[in-house]
MARBA-3410 file (N, C-alpha, C, O; in Angstrom, 1 decimal):
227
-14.5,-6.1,5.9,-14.5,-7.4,6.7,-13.2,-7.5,7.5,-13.3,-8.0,8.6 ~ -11.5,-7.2,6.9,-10.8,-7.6,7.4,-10.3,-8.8,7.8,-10.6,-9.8,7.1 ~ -9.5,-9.1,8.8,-8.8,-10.8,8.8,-9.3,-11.4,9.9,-9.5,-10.9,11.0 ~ -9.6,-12.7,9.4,-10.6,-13.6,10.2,-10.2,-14.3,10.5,-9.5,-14.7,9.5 ~ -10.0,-15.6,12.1,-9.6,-16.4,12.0,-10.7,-17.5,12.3,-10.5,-18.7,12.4
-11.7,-16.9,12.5,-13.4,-17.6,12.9,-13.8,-19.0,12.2,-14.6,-19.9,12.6 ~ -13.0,-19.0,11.0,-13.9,-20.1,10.3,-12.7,-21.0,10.0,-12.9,-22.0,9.2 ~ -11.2,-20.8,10.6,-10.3,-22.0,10.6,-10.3,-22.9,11.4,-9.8,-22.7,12.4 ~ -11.0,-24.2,11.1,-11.0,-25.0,12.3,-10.0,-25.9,12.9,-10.2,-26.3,14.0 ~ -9.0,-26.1,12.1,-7.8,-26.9,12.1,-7.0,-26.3,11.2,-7.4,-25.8,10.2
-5.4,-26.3,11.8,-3.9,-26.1,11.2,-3.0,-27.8,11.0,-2.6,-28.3,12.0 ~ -3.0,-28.0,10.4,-1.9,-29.1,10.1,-0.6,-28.9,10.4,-0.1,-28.1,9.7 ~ 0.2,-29.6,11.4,1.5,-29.4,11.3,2.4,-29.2,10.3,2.6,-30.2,9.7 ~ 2.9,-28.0,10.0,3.8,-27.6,8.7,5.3,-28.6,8.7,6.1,-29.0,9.6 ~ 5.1,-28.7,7.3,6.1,-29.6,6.5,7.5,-28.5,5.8,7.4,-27.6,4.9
8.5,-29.0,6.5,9.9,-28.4,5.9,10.7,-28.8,5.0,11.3,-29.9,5.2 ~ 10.8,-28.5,4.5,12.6,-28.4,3.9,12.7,-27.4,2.5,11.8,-26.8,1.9 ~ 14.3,-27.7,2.3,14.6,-26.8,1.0,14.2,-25.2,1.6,14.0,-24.3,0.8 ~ 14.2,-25.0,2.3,14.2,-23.0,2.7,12.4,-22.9,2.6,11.6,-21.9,2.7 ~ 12.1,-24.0,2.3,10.0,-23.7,1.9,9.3,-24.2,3.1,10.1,-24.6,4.0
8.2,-24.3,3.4,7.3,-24.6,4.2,5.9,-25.0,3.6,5.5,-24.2,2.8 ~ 5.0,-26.2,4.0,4.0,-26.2,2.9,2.6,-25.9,4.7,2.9,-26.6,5.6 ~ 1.6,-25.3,4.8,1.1,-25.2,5.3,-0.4,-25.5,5.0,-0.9,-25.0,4.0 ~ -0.8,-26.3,5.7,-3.1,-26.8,5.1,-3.4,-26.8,6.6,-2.9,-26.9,7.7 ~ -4.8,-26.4,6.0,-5.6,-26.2,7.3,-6.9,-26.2,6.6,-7.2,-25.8,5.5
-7.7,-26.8,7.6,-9.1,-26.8,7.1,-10.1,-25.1,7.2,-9.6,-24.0,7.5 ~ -11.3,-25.4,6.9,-12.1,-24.2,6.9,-13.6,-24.5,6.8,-14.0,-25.5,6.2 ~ -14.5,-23.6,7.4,-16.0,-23.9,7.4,-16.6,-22.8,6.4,-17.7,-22.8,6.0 ~ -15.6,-21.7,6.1,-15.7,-20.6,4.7,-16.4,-21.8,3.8,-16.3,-23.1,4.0 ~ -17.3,-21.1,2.5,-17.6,-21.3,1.3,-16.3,-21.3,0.4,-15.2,-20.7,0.5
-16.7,-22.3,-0.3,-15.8,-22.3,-1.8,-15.6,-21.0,-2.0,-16.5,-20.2,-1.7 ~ -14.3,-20.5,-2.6,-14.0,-19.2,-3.7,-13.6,-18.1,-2.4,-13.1,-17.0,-2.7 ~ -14.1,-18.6,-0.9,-12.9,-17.6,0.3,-11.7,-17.2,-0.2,-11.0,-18.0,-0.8 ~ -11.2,-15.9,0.0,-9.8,-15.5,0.2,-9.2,-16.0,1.4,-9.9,-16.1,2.4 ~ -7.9,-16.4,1.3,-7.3,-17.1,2.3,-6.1,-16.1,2.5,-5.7,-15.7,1.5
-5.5,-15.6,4.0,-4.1,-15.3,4.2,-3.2,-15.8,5.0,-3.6,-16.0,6.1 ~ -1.8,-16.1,4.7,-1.1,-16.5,5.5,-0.1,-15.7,5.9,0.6,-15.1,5.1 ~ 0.1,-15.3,7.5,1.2,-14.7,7.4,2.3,-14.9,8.3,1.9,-15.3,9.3 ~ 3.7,-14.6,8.2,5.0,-15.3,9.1,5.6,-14.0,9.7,5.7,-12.9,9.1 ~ 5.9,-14.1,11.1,6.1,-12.8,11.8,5.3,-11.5,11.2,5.9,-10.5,10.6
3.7,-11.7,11.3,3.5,-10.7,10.9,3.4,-9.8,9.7,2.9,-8.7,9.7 ~ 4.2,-10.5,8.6,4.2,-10.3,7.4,3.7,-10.8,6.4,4.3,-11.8,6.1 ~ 2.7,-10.5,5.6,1.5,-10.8,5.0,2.6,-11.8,3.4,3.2,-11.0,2.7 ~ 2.8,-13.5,3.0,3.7,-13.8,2.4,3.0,-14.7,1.3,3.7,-15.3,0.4 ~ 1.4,-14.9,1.4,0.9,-15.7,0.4,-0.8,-15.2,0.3,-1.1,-14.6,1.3
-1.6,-15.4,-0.3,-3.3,-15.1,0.1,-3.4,-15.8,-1.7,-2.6,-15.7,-2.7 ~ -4.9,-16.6,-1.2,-5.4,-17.6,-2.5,-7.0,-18.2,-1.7,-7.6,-17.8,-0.7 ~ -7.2,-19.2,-2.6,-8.7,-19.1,-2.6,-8.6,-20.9,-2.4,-9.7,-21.5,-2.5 ~ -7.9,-21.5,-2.2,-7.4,-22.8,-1.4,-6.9,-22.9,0.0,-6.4,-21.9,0.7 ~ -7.1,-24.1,0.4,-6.7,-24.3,2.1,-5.1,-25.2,2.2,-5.0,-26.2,2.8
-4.1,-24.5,1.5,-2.8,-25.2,1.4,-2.0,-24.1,0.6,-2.3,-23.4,-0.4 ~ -0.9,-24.3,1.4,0.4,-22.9,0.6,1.5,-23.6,0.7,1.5,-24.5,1.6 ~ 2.6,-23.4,-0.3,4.1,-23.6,-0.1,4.8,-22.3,-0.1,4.7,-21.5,-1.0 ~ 5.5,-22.1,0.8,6.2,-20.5,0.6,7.5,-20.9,1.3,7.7,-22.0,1.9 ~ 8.5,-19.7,1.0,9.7,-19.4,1.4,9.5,-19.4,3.1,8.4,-19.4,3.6
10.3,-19.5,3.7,10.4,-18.9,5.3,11.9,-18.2,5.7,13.1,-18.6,5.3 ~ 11.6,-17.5,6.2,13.2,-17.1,7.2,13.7,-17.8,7.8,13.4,-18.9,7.9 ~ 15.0,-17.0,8.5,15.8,-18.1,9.0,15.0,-18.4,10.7,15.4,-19.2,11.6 ~ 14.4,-17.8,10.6,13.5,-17.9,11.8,12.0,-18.0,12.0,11.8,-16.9,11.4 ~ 10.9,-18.2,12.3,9.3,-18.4,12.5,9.1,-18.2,14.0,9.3,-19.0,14.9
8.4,-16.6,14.0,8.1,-16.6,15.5,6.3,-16.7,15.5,5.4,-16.8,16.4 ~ 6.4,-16.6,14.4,4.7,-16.7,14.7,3.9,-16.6,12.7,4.2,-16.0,11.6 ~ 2.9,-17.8,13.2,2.0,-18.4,11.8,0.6,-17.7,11.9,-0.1,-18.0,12.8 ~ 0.4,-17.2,11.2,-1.4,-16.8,11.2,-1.7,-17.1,9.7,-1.0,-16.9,8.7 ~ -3.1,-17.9,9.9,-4.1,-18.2,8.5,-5.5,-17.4,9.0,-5.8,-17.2,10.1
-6.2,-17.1,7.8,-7.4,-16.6,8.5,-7.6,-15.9,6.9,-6.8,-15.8,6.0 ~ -9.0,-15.5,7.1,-9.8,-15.0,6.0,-10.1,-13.7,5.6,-10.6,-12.9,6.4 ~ -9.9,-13.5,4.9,-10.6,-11.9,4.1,-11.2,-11.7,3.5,-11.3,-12.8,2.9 ~ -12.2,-10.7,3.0,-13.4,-10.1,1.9,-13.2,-10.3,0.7,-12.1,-10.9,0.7 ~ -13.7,-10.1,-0.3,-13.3,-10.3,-1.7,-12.8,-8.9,-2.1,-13.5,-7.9,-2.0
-11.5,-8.7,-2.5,-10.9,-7.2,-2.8,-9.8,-7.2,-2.0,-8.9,-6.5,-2.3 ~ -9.7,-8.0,-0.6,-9.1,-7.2,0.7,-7.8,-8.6,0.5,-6.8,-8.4,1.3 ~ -7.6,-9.7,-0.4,-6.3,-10.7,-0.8,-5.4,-10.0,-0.5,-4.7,-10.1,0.5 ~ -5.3,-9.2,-1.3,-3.8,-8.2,-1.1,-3.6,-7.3,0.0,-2.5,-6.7,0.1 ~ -4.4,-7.1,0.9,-4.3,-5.9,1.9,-3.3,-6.8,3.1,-3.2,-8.0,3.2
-2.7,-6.0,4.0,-2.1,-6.7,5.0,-3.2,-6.1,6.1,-3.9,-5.1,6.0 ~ -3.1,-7.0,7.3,-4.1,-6.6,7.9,-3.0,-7.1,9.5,-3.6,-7.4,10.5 ~ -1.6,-7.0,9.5,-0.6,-7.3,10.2,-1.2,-6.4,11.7,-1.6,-6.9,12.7 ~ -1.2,-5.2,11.4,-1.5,-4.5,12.4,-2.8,-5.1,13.5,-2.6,-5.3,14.7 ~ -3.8,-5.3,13.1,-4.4,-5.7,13.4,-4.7,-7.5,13.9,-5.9,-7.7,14.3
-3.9,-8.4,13.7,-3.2,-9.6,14.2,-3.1,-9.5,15.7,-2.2,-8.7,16.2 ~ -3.9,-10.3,16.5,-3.6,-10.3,17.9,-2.1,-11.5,17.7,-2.0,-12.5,18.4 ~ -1.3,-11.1,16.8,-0.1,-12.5,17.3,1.3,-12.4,18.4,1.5,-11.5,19.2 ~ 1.8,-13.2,18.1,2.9,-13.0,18.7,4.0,-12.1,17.9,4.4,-12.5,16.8 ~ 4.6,-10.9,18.5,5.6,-10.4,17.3,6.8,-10.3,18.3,6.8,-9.6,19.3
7.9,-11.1,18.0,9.2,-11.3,18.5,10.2,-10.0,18.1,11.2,-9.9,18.8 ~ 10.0,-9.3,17.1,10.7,-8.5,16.5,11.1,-6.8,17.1,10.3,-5.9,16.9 ~ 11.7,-6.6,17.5,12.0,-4.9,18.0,12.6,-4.0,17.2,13.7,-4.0,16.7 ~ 11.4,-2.9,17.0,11.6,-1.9,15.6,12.3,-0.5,16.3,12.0,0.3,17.1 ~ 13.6,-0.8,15.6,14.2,0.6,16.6,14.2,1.8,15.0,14.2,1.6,13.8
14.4,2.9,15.9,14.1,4.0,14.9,15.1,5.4,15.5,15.1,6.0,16.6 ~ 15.7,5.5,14.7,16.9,6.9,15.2,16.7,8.0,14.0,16.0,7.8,12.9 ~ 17.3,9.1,14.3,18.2,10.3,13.7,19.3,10.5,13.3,20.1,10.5,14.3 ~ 19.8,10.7,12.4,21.1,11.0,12.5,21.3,11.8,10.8,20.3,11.9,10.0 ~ 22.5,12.1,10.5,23.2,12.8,9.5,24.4,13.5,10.0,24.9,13.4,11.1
24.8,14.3,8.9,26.1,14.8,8.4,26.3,16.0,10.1,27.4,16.3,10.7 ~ 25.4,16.2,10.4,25.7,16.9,11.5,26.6,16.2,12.5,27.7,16.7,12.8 ~ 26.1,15.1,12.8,27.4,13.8,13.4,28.2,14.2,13.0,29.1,14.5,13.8 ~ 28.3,14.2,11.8,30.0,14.2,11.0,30.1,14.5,9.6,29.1,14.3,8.9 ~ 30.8,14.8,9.3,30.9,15.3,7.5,31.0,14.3,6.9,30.7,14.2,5.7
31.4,13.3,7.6,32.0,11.6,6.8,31.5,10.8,7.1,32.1,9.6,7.2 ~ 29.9,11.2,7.5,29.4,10.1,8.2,29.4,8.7,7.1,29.2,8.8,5.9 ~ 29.6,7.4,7.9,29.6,6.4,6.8,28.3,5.5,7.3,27.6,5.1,6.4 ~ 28.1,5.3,8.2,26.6,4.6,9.1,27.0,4.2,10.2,28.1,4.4,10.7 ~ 25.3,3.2,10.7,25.3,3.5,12.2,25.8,1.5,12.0,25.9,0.8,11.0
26.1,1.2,13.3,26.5,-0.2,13.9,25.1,-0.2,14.8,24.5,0.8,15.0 ~ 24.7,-1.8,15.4,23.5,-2.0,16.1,23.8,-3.1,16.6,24.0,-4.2,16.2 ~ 23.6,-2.6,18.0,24.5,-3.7,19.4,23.2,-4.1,20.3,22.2,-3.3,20.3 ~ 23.3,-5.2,20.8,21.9,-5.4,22.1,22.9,-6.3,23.2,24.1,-6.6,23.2 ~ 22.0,-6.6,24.0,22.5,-7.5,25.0,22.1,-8.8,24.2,21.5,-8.9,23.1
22.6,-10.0,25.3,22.7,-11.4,24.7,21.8,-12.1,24.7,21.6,-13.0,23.9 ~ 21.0,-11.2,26.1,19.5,-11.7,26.5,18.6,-11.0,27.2,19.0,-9.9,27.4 ~ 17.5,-11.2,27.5,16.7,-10.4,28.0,17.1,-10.1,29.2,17.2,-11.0,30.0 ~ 17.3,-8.3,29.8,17.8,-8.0,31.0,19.1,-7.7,30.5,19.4,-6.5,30.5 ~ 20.2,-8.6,29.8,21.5,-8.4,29.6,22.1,-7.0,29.2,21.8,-6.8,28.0
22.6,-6.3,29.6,24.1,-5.4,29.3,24.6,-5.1,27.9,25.4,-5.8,27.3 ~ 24.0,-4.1,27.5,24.7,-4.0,25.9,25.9,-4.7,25.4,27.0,-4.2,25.7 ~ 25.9,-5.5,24.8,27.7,-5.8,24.5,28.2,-5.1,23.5,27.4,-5.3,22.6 ~ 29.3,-4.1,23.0,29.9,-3.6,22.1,30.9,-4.3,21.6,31.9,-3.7,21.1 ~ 31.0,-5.9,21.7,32.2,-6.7,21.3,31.7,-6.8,19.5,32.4,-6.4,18.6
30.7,-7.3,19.3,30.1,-7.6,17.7,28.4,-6.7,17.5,27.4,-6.9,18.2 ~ 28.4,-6.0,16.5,27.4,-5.1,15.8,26.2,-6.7,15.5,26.7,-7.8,15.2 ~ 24.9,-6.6,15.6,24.4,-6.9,15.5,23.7,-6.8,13.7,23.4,-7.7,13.0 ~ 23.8,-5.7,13.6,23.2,-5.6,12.5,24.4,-3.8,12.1,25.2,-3.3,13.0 ~ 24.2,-3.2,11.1,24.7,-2.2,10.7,23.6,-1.4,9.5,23.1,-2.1,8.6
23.4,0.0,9.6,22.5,0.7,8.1,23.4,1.9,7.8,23.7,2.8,8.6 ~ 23.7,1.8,6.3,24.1,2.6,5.6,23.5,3.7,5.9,22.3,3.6,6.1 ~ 24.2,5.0,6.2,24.0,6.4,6.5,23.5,6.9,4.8,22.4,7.5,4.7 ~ 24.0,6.6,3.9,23.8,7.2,2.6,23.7,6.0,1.0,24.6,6.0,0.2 ~ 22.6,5.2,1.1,23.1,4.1,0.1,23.8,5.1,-1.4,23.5,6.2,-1.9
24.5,4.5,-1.6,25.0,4.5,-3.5,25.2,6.6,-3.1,25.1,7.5,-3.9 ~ 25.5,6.6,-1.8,25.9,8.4,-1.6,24.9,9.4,-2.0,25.0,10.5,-2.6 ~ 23.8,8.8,-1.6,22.5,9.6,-2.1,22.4,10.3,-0.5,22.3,9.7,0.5 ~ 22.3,11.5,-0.5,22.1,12.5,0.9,20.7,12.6,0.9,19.9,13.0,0.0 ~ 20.6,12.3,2.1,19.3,12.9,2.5,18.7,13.8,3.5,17.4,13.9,3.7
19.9,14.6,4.2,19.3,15.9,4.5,20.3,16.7,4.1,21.1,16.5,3.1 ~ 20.4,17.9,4.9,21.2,19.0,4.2,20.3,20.2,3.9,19.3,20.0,4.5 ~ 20.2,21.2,3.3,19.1,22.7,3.1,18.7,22.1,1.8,19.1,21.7,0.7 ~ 17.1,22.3,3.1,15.6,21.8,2.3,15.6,20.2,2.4,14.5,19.7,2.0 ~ 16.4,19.3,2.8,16.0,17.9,3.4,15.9,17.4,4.7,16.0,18.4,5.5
15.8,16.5,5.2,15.7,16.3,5.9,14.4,17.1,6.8,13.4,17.5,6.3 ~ 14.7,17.1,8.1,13.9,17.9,9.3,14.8,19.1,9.4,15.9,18.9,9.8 ~ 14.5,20.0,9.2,15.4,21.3,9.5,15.5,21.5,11.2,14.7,21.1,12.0 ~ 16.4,21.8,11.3,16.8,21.8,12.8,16.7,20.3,13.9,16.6,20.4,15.1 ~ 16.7,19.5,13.4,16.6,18.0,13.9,17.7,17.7,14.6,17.7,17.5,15.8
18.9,17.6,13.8,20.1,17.8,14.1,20.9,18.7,14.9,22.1,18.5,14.9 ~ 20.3,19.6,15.6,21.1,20.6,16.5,21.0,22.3,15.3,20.6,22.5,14.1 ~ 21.4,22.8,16.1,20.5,24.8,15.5,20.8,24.4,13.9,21.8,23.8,13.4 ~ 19.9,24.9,13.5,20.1,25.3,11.8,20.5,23.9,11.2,20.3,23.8,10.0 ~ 20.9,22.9,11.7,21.0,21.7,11.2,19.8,20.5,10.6,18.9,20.4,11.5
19.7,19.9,9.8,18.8,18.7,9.3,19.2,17.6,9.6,20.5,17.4,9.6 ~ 18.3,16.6,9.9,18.5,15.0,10.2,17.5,14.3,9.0,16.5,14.7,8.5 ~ 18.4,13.0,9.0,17.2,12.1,8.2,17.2,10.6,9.5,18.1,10.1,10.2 ~ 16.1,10.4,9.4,15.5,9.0,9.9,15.4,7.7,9.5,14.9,7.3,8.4 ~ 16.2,6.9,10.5,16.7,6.0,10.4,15.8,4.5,10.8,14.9,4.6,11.6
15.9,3.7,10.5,15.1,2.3,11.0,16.2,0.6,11.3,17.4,0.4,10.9 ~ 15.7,-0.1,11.8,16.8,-1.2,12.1,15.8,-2.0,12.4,14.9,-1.4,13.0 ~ 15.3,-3.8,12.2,14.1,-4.4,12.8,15.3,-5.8,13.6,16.1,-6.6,12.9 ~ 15.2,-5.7,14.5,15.9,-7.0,15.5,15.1,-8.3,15.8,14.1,-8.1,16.6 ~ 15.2,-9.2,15.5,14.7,-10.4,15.8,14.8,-11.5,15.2,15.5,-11.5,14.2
14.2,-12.8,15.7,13.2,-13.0,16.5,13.5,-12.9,18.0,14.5,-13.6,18.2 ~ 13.2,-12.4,18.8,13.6,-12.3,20.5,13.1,-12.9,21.6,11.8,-12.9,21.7 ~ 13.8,-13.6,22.5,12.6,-14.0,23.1,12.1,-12.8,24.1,12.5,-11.7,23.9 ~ 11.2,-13.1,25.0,10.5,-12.6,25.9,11.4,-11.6,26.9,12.4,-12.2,27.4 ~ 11.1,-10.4,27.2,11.6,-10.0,28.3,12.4,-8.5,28.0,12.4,-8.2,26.8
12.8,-7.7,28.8,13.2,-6.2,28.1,14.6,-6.3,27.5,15.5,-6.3,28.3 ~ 14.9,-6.3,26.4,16.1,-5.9,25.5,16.8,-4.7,25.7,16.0,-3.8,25.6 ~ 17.8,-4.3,25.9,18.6,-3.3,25.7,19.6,-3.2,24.7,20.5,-4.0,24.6 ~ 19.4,-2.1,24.0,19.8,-1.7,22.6,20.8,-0.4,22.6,21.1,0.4,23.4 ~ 21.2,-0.7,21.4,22.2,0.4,21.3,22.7,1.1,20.0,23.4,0.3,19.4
22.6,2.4,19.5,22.6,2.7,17.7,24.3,3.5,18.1,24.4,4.4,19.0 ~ 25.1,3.1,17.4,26.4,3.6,17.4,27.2,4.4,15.7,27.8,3.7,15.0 ~ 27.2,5.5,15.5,27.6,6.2,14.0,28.8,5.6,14.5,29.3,5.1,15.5 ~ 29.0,6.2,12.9,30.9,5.6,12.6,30.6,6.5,11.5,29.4,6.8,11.0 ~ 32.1,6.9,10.9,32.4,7.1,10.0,33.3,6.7,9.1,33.9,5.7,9.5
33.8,7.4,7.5,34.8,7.0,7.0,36.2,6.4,7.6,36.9,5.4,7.4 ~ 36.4,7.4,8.6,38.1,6.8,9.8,37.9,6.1,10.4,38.8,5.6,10.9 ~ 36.5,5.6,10.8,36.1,4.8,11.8,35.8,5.5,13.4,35.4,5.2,14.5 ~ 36.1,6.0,13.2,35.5,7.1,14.4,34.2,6.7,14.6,33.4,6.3,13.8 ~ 33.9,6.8,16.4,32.4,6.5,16.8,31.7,7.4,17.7,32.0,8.2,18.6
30.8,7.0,17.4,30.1,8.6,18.4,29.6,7.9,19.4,29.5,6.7,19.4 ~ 28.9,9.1,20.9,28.4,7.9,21.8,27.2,7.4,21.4,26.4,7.9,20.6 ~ 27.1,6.3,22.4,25.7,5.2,21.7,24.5,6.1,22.0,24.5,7.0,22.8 ~ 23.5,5.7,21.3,22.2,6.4,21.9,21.5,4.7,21.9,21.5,3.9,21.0 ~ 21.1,4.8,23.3,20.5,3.3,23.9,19.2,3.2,24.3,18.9,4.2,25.0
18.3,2.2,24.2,16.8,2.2,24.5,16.8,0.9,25.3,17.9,0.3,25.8 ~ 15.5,0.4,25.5,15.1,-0.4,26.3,13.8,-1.0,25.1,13.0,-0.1,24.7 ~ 13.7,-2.3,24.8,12.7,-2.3,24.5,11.7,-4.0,25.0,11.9,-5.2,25.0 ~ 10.9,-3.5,25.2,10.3,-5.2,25.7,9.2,-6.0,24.9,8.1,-5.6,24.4 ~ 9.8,-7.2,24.8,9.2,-8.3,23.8,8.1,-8.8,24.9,8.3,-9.0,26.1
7.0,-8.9,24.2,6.1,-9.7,25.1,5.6,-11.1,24.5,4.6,-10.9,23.8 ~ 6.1,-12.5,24.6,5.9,-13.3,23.9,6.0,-14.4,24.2,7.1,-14.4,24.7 ~ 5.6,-15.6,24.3,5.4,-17.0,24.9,6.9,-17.5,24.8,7.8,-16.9,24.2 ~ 7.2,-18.7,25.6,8.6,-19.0,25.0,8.2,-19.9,24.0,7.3,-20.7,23.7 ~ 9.8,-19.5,23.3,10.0,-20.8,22.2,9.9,-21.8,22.0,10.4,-22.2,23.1
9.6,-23.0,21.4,9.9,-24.4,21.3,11.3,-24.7,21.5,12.3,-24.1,21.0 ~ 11.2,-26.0,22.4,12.4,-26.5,22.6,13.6,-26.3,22.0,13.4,-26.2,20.8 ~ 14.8,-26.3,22.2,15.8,-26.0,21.8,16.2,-27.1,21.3,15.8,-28.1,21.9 ~ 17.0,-27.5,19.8,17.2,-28.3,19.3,18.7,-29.0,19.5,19.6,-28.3,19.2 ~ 19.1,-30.3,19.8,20.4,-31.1,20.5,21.2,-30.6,18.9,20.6,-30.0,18.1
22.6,-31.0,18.9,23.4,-31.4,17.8,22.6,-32.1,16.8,22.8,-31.7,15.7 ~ 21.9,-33.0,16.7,21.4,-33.5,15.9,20.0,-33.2,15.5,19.4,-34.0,14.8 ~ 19.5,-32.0,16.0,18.3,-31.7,15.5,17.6,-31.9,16.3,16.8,-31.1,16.2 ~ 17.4,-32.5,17.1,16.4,-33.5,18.3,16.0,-32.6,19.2,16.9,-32.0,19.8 ~ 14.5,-32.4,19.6,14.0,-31.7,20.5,13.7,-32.6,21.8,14.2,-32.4,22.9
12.9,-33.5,21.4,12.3,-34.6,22.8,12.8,-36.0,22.4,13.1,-36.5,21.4 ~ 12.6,-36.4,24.1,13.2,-37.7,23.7,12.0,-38.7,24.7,11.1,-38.3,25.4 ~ 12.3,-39.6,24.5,11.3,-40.5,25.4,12.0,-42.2,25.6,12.7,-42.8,24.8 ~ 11.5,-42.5,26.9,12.5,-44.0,27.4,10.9,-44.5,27.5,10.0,-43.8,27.6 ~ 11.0,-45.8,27.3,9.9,-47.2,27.6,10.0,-48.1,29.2,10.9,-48.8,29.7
9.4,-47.9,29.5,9.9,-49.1,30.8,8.6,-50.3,30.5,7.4,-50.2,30.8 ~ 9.5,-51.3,29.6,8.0,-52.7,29.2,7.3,-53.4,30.5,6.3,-54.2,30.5 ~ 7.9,-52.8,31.8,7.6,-53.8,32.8,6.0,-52.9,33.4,5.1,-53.5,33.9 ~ 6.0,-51.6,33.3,5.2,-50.8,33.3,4.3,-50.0,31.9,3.5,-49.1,32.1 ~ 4.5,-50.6,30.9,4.0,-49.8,30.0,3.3,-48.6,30.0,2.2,-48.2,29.9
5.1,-47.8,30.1,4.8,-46.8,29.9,6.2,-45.9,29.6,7.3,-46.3,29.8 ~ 5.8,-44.8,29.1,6.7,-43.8,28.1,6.8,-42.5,29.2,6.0,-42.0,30.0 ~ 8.2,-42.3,29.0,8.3,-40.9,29.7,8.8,-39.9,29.0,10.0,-40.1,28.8 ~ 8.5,-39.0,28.5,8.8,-38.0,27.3,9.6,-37.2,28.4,9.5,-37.2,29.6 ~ 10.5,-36.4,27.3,11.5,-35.3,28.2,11.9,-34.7,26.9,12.1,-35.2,25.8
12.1,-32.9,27.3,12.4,-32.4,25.9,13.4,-31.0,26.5,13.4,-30.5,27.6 ~ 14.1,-30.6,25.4,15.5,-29.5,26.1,14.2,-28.5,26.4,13.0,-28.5,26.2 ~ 15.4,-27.7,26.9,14.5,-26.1,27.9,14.3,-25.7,26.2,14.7,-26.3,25.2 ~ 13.4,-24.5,26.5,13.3,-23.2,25.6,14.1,-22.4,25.5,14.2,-21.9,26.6 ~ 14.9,-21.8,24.7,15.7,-20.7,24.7,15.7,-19.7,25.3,16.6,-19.2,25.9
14.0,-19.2,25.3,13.3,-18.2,25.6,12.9,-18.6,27.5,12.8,-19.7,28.1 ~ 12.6,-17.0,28.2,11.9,-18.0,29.1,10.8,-17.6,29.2,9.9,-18.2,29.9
END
């Protein structure tokens, strides 16, 4: 059967606080339906009721509810989600070939979509070797991955939420001395709606004035982050 969104007829605007989220939505499913919810694509609750409370990130680029078979609760079915995914999955090479002392890689992007790598602050950073466990070297790794007779192991990093538009990236080694090797840089493009309004100092997205002589309201709300 797979994930269905056919028989949700309504989402209720989700309720916050405390790091949780409580989410209901109606349904035209039979009693005893498997239900899933998932946040960027990541499959984070499935039950046989039309209401969840879960954890959220520090960020929500995208909500899907929708239905599955009996057996299929636990399966993720992410891939297959026409949703929005804000996130950019970068993936490298590297090992000891770099360096004998390799210690890991740093991970730089621009500020915005189109923008210029900045090398001022690492975005994110991954250990070359957690708790000094090697993983290439003879018989690991990719043999020859690394340049003649050398092994590499494979690396991962996930960036987001982003808004819309092409990203430029950048994976930088270091080692023990701090030493850095040159960047190996990509391009990657988000395809995605803009965000909801940007929030004032006090939280506040829209605002709206009255004019009593006209009865009527004029709503006004900050830009999107995103464009």
């Amino acid at each position: 059967m797979g994930f269905s969104q056919a028989d949700i007829t309504s989402v209720a605007p989700p309720v916050f606080g405390n790091g949780l989220a409580t989410f209901s939505w109606t349904s035209t499913a039979p009693a005893g339906t498997w239900y899933q919810v998932y946040l960027n694509l990541t499959l984070v609750w499935w039950g046989q009721v039309t209401s969840t409370t879960v954890a959220i990130p520090s960020a929500v680029a995208s909500v899907d509810i929708g239905t599955v078979g009996p057996g299929e609760q636990m399966t993720s079915f992410a891939s297959s989600i026409n949703g929005t995914n804000r996130f950019a999955e970068l993936s490298w090479m590297g090992g000891t070939y770099e360096s004998p002392n390799i210690a890991g890689f740093y991970i730089y992007s621009g500020a915005a979509p189109g923008a210029a790598v900045s090398y001022t602050t690492p975005i994110g950073s991954v250990t070359a070797y957690p708790q000094s466990i090697y993983t290439d070297g003879f018989g690991d790794g990719g043999f020859g991955d690394g340049g003649f007779g050398e092994a590499a192991s494979n690396y991962s990093y996930t960036a987001g939420p982003l808004a819309g538009g092409f990203w430029n990236f950048a994976v930088v080694a270091y080692d023990t001395a701090g030493n850095l090797s040159t960047p190996q840089t990509c391009t990657v493009l988000i395809v995605a709606p803009p965000l909801e309004p940007a929030a004032d100092g006090n939280g506040v997205r829209m605002y709206y004035a009255y004019t009593a002589s006209t009865f009527e309201a004029t709503l006004t709300w900050n830009a999107s982050p995103s464009a």
